[in-house]
C-alpha positions, -999 to 999 in steps of 0.1 A, spaced: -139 -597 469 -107 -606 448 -105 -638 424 -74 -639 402 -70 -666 373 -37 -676 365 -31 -695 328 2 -702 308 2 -679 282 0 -700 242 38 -694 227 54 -678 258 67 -704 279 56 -710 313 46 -674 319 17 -668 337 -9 -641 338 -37 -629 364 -66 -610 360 -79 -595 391 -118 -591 388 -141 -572 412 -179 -571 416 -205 -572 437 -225 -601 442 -261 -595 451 -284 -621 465 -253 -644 479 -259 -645 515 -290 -663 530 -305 -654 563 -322 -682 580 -339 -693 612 -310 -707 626 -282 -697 605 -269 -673 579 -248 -684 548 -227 -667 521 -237 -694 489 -222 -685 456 -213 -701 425 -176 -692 425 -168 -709 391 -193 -701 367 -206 -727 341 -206 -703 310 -179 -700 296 -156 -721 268 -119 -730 286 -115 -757 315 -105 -741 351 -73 -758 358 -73 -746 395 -96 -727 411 -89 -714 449 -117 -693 467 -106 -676 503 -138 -664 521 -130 -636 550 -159 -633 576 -164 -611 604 -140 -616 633 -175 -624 656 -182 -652 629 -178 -688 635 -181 -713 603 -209 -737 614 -214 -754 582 -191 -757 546 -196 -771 508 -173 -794 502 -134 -793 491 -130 -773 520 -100 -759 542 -108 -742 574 -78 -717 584 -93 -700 612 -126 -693 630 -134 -665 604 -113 -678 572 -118 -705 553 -104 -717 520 -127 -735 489 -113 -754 456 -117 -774 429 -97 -788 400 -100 -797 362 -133 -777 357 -143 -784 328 -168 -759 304 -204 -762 316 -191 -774 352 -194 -749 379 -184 -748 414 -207 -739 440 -195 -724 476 -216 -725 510 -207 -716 542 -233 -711 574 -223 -689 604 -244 -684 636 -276 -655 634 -266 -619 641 -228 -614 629 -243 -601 596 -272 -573 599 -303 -586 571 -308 -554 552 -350 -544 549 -345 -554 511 -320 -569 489 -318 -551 458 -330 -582 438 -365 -581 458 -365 -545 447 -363 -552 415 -388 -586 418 -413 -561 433 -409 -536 405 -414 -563 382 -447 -577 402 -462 -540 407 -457 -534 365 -474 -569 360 -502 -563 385 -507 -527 368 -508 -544 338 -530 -564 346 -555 -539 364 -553 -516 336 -563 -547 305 -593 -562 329 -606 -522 330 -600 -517 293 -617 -552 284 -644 -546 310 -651 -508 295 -656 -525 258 -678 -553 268 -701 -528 285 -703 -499 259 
């Protein structure tokens, strides 16, 4: 994935800088019934600056075909398609969906987020056994 920002710098003129960030997003694509769907906020809502202009370019598989969009939408291709938004303002986001048919993307056994949500649930349910005993061996001796 590769977003770049681009801002005129304060006291320089009209030069402009870029950033390019990379990281991996985890939990953004859906699997469905019918569908599957990369859905991502693109533009976060957190921070303190307005986003001028904001272009997202989303690259599927060459076996994909966009079924469904968001809005503010250009499609380039079959398998390419091109989101944006303008005047973002702090506390706005903007949000990306697109849908493609079943099968182009292989559903792993477990995202890493439902790892982690299991973790959590096993160390609550533990928890949970281990205070009932505890309470149960004091009210009994």
């Amino acid at each position: 994935m590769f977003i770049q920002w681009n801002f005129p710098r304060k006291n320089f003129g009209h030069e402009n800088m870029s950033w390019a960030i990379k990281y991996k997003v985890h939990g953004g694509l859906g699997f469905f019934d019918d569908y599957d769907e990369l859905y991502w906020n693109a533009i976060f809502e957190d921070r303190t600056v307005p986003v001028v202009e904001a272009n997202i370019i989303v690259y599927l598989p060459d076996e994909a075909k966009i079924i469904n969009q968001s809005s503010n939408f250009e499609i380039i291709d079959d398998k390419t398609i091109r989101f944006w938004g303008y005047n973002i303002e702090p506390g706005e986001f903007l949000t990306i969906m697109v849908a493609w048919p079943k099968g182009i993307i292989e559903k792993p056994f477990l995202y890493r987020n439902q790892i982690i949500n299991w973790i959590f649930l096993l160390i609550a349910l533990l928890l949970l056994i281990f205070f009932f005993i505890r309470a149960y061996r004091t009210w009994k001796f």
